[in-house]
MARDO-719825 format. One record per residue (C-alpha): residue in three letters; y negated, x negated, z negated; chain. Coordinates in Angstrom, 1 decimal, decimal comma. Each point is the difference from the previous one (the first is absolute). Layout:
BEGIN
[r ALA; [Y; X; Z]; A]
...
# end
This chain:
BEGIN
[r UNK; [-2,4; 33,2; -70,8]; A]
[r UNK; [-3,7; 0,1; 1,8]; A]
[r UNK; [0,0; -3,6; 0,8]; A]
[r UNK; [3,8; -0,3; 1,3]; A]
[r UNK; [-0,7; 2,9; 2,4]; A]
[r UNK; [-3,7; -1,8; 0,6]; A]
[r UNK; [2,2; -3,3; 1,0]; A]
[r UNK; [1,8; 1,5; 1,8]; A]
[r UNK; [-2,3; 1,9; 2,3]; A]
[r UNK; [-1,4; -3,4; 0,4]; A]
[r UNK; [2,9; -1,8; 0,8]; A]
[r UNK; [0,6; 2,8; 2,7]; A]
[r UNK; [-3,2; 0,0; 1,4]; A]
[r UNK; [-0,2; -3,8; 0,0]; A]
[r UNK; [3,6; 0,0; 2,3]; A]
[r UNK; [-1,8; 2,9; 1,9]; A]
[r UNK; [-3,2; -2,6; 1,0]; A]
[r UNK; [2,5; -2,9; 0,3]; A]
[r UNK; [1,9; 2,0; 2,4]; A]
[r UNK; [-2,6; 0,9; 2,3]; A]
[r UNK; [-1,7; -3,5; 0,2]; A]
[r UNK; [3,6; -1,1; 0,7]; A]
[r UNK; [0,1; 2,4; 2,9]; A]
[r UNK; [-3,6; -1,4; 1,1]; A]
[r UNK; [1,3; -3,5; 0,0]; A]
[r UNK; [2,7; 0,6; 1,8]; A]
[r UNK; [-1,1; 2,2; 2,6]; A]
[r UNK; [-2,6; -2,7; 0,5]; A]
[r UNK; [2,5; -2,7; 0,7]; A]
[r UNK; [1,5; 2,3; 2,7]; A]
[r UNK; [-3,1; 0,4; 1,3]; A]
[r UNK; [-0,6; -3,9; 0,2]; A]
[r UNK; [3,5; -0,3; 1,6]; A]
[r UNK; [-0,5; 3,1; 2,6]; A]
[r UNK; [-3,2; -1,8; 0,9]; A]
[r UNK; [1,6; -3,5; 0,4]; A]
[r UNK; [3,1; 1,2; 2,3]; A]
[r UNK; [-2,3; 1,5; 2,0]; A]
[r UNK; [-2,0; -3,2; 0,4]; A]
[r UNK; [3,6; -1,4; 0,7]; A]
[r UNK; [0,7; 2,5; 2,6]; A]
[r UNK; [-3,2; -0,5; 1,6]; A]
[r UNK; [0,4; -4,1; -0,1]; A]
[r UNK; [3,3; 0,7; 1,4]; A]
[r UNK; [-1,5; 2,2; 3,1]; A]
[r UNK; [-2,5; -2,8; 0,7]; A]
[r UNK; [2,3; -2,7; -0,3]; A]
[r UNK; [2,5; 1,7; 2,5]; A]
[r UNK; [-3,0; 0,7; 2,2]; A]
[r UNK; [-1,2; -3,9; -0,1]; A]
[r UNK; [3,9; -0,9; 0,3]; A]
[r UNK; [-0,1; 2,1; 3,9]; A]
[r UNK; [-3,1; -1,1; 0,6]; A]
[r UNK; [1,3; -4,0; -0,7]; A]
[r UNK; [2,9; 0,7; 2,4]; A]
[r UNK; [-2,4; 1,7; 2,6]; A]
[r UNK; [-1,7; -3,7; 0,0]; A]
[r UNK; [2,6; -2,0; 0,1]; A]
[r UNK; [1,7; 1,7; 3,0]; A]
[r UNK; [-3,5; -0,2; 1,9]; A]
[r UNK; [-0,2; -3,7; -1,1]; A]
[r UNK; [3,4; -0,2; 1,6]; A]
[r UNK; [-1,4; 1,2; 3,3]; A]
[r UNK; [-3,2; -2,4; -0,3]; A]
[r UNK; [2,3; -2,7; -0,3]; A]
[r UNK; [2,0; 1,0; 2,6]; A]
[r UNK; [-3,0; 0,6; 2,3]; A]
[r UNK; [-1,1; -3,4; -0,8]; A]
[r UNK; [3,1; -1,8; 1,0]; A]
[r UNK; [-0,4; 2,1; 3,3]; A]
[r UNK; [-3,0; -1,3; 0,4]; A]
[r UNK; [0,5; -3,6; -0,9]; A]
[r UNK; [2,9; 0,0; 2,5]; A]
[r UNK; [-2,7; 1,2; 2,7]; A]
[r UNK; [-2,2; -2,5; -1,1]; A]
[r UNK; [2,4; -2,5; 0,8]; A]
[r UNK; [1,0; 1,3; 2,9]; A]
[r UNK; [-3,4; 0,6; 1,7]; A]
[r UNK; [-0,9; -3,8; -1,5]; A]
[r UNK; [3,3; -1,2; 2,0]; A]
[r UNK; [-1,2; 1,9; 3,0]; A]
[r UNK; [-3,3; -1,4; -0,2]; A]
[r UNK; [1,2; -3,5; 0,2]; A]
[r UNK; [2,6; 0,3; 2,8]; A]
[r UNK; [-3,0; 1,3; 1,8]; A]
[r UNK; [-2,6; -3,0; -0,8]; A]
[r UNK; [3,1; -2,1; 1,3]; A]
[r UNK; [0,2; 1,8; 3,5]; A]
[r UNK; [-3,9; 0,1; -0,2]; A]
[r UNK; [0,2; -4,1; -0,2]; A]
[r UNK; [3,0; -0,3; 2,5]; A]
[r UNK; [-1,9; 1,6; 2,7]; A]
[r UNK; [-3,4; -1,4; -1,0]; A]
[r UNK; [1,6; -3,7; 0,7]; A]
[r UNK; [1,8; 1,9; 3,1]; A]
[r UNK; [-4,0; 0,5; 0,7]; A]
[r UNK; [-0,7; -3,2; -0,4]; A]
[r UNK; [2,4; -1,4; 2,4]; A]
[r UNK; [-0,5; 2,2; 2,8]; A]
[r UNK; [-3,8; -0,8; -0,5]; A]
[r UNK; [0,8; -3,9; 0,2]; A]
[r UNK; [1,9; 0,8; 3,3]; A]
[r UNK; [-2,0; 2,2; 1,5]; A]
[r UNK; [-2,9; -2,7; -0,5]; A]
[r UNK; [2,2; -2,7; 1,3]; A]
[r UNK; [0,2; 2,1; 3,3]; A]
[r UNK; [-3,5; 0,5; -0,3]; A]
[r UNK; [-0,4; -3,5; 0,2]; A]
[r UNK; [2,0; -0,3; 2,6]; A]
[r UNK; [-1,7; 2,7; 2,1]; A]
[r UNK; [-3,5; -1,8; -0,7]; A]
[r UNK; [1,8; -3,5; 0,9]; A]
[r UNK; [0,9; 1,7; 3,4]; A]
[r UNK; [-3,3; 2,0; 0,8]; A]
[r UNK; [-1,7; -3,3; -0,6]; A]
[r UNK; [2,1; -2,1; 2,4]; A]
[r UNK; [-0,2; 2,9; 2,0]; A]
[r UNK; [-4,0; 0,2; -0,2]; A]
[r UNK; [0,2; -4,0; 0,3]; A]
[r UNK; [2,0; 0,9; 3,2]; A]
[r UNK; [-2,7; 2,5; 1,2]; A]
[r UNK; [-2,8; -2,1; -1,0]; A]
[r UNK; [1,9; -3,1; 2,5]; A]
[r UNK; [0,1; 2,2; 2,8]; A]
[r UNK; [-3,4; 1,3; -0,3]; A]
[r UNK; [-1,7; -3,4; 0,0]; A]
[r UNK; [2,4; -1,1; 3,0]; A]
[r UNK; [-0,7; 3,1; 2,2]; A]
[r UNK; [1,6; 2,6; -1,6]; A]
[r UNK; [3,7; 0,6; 0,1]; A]
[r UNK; [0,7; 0,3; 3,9]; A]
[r UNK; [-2,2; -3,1; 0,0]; A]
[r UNK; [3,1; -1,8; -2,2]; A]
[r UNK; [2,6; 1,6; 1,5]; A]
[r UNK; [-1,2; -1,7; 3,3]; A]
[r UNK; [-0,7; -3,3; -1,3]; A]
[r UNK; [4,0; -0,1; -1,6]; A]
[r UNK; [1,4; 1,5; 3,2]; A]
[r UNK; [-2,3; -2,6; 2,3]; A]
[r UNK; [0,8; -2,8; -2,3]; A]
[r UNK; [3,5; 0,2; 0,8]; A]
[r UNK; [1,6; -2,7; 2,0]; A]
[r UNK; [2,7; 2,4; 1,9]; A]
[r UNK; [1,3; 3,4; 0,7]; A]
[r UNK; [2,4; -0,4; -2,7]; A]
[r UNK; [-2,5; -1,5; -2,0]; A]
[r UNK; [-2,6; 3,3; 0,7]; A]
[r UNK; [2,9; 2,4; -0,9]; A]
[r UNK; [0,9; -1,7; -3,5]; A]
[r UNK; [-3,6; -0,1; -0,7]; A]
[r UNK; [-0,7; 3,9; 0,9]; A]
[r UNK; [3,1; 1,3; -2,0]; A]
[r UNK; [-1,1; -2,7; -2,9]; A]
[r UNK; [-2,7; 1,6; -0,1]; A]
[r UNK; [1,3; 3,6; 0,4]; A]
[r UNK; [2,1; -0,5; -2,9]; A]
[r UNK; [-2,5; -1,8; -2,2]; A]
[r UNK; [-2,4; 3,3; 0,2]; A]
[r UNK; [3,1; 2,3; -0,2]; A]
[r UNK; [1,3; -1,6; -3,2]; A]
[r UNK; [-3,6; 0,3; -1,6]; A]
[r UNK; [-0,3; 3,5; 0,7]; A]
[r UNK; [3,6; 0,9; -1,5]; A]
[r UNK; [-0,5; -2,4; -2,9]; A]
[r UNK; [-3,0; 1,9; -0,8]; A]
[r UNK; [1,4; 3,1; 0,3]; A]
[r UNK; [3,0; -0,4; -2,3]; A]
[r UNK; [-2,2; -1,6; -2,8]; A]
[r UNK; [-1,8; 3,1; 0,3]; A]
[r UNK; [3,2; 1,9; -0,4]; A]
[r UNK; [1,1; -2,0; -3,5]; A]
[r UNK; [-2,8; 0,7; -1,0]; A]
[r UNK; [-0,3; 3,3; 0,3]; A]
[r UNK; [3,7; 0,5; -1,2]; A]
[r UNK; [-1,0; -2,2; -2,9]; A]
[r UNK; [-3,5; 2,4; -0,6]; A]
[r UNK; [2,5; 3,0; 0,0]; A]
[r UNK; [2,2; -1,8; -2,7]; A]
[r UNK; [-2,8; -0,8; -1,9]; A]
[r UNK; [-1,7; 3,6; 0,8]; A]
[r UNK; [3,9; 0,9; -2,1]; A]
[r UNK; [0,1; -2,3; -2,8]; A]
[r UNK; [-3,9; 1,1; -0,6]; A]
[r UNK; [0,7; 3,6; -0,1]; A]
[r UNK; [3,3; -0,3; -2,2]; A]
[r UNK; [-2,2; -2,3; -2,2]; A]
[r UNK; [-1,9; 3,0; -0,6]; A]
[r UNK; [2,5; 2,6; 0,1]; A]
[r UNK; [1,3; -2,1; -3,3]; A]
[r UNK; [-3,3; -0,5; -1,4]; A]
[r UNK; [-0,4; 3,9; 0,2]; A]
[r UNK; [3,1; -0,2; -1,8]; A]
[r UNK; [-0,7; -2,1; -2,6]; A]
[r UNK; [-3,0; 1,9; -0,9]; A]
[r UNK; [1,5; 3,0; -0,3]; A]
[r UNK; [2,1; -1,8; -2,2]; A]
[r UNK; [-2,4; -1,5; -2,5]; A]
[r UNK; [-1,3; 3,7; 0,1]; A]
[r UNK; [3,4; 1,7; -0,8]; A]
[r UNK; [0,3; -3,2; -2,4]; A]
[r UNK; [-3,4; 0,9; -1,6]; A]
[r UNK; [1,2; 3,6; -0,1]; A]
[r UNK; [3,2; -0,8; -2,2]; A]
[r UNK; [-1,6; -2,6; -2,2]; A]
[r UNK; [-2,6; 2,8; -1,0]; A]
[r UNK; [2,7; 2,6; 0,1]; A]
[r UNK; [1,9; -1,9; -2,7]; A]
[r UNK; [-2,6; -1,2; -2,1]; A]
[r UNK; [-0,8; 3,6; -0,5]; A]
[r UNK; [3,3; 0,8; -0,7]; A]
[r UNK; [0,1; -2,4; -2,3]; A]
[r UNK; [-3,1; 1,3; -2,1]; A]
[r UNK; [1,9; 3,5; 0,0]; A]
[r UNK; [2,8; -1,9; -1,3]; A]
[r UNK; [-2,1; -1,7; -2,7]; A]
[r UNK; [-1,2; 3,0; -1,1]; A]
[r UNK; [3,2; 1,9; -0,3]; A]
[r UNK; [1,0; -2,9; -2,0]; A]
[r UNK; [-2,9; -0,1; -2,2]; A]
[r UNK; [0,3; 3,9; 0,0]; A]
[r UNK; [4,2; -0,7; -1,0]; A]
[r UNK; [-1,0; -2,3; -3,1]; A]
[r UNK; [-2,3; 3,0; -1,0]; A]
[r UNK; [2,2; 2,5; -0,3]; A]
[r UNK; [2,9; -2,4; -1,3]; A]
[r UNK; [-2,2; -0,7; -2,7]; A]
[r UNK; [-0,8; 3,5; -1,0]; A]
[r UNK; [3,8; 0,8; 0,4]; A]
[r UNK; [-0,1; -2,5; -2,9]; A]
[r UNK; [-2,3; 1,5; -1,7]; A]
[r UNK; [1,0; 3,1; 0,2]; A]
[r UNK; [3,7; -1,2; -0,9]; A]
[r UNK; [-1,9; -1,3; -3,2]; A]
[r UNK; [-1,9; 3,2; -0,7]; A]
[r UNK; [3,3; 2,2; 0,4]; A]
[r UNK; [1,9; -2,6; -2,3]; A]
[r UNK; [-2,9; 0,1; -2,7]; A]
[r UNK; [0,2; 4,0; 0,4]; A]
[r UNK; [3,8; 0,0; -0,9]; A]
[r UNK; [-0,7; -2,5; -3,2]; A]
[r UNK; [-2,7; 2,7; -0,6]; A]
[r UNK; [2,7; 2,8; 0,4]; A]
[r UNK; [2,3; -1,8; -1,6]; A]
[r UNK; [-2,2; -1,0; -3,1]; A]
[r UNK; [-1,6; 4,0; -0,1]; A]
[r UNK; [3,7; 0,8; -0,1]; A]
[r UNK; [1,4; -1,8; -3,2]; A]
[r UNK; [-3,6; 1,2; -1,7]; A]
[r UNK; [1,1; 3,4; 1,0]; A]
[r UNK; [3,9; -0,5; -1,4]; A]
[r UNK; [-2,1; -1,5; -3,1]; A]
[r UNK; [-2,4; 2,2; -0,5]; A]
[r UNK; [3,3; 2,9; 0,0]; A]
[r UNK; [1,7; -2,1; -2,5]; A]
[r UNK; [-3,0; -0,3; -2,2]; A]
[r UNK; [-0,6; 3,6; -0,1]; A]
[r UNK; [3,6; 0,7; -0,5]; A]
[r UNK; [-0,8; -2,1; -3,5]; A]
[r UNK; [-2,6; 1,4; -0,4]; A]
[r UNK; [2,0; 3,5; 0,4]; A]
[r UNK; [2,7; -0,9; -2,4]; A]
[r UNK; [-2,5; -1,1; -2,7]; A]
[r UNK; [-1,6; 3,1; 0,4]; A]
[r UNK; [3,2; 1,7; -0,3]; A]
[r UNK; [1,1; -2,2; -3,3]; A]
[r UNK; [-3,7; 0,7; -1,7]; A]
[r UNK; [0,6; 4,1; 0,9]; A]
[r UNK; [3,4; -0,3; -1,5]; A]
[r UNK; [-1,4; -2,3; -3,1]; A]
[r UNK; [-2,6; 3,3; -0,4]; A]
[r UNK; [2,6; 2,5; 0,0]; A]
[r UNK; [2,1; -2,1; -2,7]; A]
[r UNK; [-2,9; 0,4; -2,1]; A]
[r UNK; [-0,1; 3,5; -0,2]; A]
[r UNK; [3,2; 0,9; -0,4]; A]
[r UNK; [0,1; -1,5; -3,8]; A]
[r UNK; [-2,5; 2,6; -0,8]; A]
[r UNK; [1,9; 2,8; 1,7]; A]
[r UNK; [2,9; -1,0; -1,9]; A]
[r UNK; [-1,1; -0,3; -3,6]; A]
[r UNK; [-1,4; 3,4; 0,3]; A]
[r UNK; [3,5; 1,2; 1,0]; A]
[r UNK; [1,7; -1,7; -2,4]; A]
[r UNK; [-2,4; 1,4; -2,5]; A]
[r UNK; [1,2; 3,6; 1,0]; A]
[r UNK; [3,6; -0,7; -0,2]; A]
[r UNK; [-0,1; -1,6; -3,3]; A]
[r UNK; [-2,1; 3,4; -1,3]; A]
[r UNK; [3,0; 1,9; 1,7]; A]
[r UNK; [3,1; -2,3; -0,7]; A]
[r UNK; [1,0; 1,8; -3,3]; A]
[r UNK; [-0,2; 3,4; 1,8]; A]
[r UNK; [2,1; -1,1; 2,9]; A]
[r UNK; [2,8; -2,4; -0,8]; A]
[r UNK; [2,7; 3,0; 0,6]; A]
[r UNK; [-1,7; 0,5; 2,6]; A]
[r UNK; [-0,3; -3,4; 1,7]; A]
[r UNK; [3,7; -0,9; -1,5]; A]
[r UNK; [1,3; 3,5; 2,2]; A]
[r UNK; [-2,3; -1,2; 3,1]; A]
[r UNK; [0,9; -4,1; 0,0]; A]
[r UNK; [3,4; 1,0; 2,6]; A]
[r UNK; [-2,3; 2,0; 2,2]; A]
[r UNK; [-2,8; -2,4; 0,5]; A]
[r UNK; [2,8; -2,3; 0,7]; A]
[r UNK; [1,4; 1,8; 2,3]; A]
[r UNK; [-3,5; 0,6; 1,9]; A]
[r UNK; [-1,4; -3,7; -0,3]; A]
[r UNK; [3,8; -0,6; 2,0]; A]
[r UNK; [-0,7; 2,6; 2,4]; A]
[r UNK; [-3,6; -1,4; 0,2]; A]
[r UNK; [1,3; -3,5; 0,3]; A]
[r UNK; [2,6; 1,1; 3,2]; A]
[r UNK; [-2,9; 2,3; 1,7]; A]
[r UNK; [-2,2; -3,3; -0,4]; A]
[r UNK; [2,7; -2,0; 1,9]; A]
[r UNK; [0,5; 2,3; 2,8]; A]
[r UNK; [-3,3; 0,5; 0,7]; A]
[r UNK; [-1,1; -3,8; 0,5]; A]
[r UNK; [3,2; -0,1; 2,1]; A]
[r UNK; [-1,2; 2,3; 1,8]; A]
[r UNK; [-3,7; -1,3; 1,2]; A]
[r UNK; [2,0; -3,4; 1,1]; A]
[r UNK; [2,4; 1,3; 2,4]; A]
[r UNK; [-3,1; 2,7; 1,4]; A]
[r UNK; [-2,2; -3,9; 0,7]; A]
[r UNK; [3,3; -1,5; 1,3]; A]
[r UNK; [0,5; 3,0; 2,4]; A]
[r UNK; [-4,1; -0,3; 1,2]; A]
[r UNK; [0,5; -3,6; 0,5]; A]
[r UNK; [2,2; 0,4; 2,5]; A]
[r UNK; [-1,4; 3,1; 1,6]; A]
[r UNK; [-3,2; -1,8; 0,3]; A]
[r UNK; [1,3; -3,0; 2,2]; A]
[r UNK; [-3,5; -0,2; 2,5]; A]
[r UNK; [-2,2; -2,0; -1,3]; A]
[r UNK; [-4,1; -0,2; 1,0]; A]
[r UNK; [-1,0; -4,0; 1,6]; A]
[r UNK; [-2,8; -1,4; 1,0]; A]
[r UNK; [0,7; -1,3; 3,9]; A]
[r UNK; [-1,5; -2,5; 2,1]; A]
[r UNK; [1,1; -1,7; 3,6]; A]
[r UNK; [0,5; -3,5; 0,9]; A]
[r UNK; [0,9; -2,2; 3,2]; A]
[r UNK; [2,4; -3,1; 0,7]; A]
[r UNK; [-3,3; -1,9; 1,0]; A]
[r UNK; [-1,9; 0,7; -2,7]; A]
[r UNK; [-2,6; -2,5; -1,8]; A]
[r UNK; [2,4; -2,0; -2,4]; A]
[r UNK; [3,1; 1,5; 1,9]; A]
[r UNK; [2,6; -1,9; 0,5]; A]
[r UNK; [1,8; 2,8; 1,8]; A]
[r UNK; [3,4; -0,4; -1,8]; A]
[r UNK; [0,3; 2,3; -3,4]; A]
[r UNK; [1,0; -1,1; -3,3]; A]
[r UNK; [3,6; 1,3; 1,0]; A]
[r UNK; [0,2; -2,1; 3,0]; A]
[r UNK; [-0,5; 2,5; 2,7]; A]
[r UNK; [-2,0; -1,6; 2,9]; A]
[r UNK; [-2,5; 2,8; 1,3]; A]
[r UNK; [-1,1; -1,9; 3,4]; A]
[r UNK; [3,3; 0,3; 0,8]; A]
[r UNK; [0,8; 3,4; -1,1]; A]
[r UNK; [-3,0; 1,6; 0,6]; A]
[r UNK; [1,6; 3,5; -0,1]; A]
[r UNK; [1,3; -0,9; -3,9]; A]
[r UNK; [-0,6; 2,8; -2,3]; A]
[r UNK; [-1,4; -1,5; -3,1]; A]
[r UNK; [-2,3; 0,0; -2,7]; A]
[r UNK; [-1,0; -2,2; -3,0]; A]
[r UNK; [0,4; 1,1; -3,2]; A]
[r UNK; [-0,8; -1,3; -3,7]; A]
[r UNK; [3,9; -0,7; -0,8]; A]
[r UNK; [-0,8; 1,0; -3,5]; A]
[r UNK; [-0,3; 3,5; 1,2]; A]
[r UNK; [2,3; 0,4; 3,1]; A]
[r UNK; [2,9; -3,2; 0,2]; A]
[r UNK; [0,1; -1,7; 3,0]; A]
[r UNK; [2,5; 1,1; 2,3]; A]
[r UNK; [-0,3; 3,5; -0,8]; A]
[r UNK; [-0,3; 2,9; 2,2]; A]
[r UNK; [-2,2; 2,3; -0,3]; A]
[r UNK; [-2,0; 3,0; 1,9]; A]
[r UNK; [-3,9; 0,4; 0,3]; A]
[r UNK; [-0,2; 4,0; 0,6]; A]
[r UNK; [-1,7; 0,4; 3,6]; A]
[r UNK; [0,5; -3,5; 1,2]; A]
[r UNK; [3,6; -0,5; -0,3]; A]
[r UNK; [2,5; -2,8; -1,4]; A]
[r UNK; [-0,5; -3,4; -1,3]; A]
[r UNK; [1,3; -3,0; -1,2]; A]
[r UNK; [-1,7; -1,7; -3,1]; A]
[r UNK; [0,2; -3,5; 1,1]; A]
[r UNK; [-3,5; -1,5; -0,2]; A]
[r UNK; [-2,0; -0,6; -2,8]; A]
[r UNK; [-4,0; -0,6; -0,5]; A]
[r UNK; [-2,6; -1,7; -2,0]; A]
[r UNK; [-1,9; 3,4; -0,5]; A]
[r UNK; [2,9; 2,2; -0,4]; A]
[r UNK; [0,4; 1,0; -3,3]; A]
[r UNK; [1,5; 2,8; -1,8]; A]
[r UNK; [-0,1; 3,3; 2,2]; A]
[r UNK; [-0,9; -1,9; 3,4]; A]
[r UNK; [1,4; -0,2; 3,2]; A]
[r UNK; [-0,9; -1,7; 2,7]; A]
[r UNK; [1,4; 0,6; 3,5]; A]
[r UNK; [0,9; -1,7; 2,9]; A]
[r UNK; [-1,4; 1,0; 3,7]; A]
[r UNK; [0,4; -2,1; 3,4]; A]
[r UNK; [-3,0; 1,0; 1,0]; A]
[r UNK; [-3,7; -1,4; -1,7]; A]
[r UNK; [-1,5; 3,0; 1,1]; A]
[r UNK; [2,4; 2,5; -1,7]; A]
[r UNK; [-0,3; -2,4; -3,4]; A]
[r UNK; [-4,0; 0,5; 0,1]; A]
[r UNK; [0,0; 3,8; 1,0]; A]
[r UNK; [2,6; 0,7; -2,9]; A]
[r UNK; [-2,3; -1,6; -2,5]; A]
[r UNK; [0,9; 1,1; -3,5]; A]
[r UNK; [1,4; 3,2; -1,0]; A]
[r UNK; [1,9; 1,9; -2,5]; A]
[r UNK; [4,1; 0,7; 0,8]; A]
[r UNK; [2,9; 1,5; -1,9]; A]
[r UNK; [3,1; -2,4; -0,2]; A]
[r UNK; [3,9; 0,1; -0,8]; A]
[r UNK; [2,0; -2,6; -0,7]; A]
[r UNK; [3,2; 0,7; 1,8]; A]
[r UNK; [2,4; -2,9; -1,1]; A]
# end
């Protein structure tokens, strides 16, 4: 009798210790998986952070390249205006060069006539001077008629000379003031063009630092595409993690569940044993006291039979009883406690259309969460309590069992809700 009751302390003490390390195990495991959604959580906020940050590039690389075709066009432009310019610049430098040919021509002409002129003077001089010549022609003259012809000759000789001269002296000053015109649009343009090669050099440098802030938003974009990736990785590694810790956690509760029934079967196997004792020792006594009490037990066999059946109906009523009381809780006790996070359309790894078909870019306004369908059916309605009604339509690698997951239009409403504890109905 010692040793059964010794066994059995053990056997109870033994399921006492396997308990508790049972309970160590598994509230480490939920610790591992608390820490590890939180890691997810916080991969998610830096992965929505480098997802704004990647579209704040890319729009400024769309205004670099916008500002660059801008100033290529200008480019163009001022290299077109440039040319047209060296063109006028060479039209009126061979304008220039005409002009100067003529006016040397007249030149030429003026030197021809002061020379003949000179020669003229020089004639008269050696001969007397000019009233000296004059007087020679007129005397030389055979007549009147003669002297009259040879004093308007000569009248009209000198007279042409001195208008000759003078009207060479005019083209030539019309042709200086020409020339004076072409010179000074010559460098009118010049000024031009120079102001061009500066605007030119102005643009040229203008671009090709706009092109190194370009390259370096584009250098900057494959950065932060390629931690998006990695962060995309590390968040898909964290929900095999999850997902791993998870079905340790399911086996870990099965295996203490066996190792609860055993307990239970080697508890029960100890009880068997003592109840052979108990029993021989009562058979014992009723065999001392049979003789003494068959009247007796012949006059009391209807009324024990008549208790066991009473017995046997207050038995039945009373585990009737307990089931309808659990039925009625059930269904008193329809809230149910979830764990709730928030999600976007544009999401890493969102495709935003749910697994029901419901396009949220479109619908942005859509009510909806995701939901492990083993838990809530898709296509149910059902009420979060504070936040309103939803429709389980979506569904999530890292939603499992008691999680919900729902879905906001706005990023910054998704990150401030973060993860926190609701009570939930299913409706319908």
């Amino acid at each position: 009798m010692l040793k059964k009751l010794i066994v059995t302390t053990l056997v109870l003490g033994l399921g006492h210790s396997i308990i508790v390390d049972n309970a160590y195990a598994t509230e480490g495991l939920k610790d591992e998986q608390e820490r590890t959604q939180q890691e997810r959580e916080t991969v998610r906020s830096e992965l929505s952070d480098a997802e704004v940050s990647l579209i704040a590039l890319v729009q400024e690389l769309d205004v670099l390249n916008n500002q660059l075709s801008d100033l290529d066009e200008k480019i163009t432009e001022n290299q077109e205006k440039i040319i047209e310019t060296e063109e006028n610049i060479a039209e009126n430098e061979e304008e220039v060069e005409v002009l100067t040919v003529e006016m040397e021509r007249l030149q030429d002409d003026i030197d021809q006539r002061f020379e003949l002129l000179k020669d003229r003077a020089s004639s008269y001089q050696k001969n007397g001077g000019a009233s000296t010549s004059y007087i020679e022609v007129v005397l030389g003259s055979e007549s009147f008629g003669d002297f009259v012809t040879r004093v308007v000759t000569i009248s009209r000789i000198a007279q042409a000379d001195d208008e000759f001269i003078k009207q060479l002296e005019l083209n030539q000053k019309k042709l200086e003031n020409v020339q004076k015109e072409h010179e000074d649009i010559i460098q009118e343009l010049r000024d031009q063009v120079t102001e061009l090669e500066v605007l030119h050099a102005n643009i040229k440098e203008q671009r090709e630092e706009t092109t190194q802030i370009r390259d370096d938003l584009k250098e900057n974009e494959e950065k932060q595409e390629a931690l998006i990736a990695e962060l995309i990785k590390e968040e898909q590694d964290l929900a095999l993690k999850e997902e791993d810790i998870r079905e340790r956690i399911e086996a870990e509760v099965q295996r203490q569940n066996a190792e609860k029934e055993a307990q239970a079967e080697a508890e029960k196997a100890a009880v068997i044993q003592e109840k052979p004792v108990n029993q021989s020792k009562e058979n014992n006594n009723n065999t001392n006291n049979s003789n003494n009490n068959n009247t007796s037990t012949n006059n009391n066999n209807s009324s024990t039979a008549n208790t066991s059946s009473n017995s046997s109906n207050s038995e039945t009523l009373t585990s009737r009883g307990p089931s309808n009381s659990k039925s009625s809780d059930s269904e008193v006790q329809s809230w149910k406690t979830f764990s709730a996070t928030a999600y976007t359309a544009s999401c890493a790894g969102c495709s935003g259309i749910t697994s029901t078909g419901i396009d949220l870019n479109r619908n942005p306004n859509s009510k909806v969460i995701a939901v492990d369908p083993s838990v809530i059916p898709l296509g149910s309605r059902v009420e979060v309590k504070g936040y309103g009604t939803f429709l389980a339509a979506d569904t999530g690698g890292a939603i499992n069992g008691n999680k919900i997951d729902i879905y906001m239009s706005n990023c910054g409403d998704a990150l401030s809700f973060g993860r926190r504890s609701v009570e939930l109905r299913v409706l319908n």
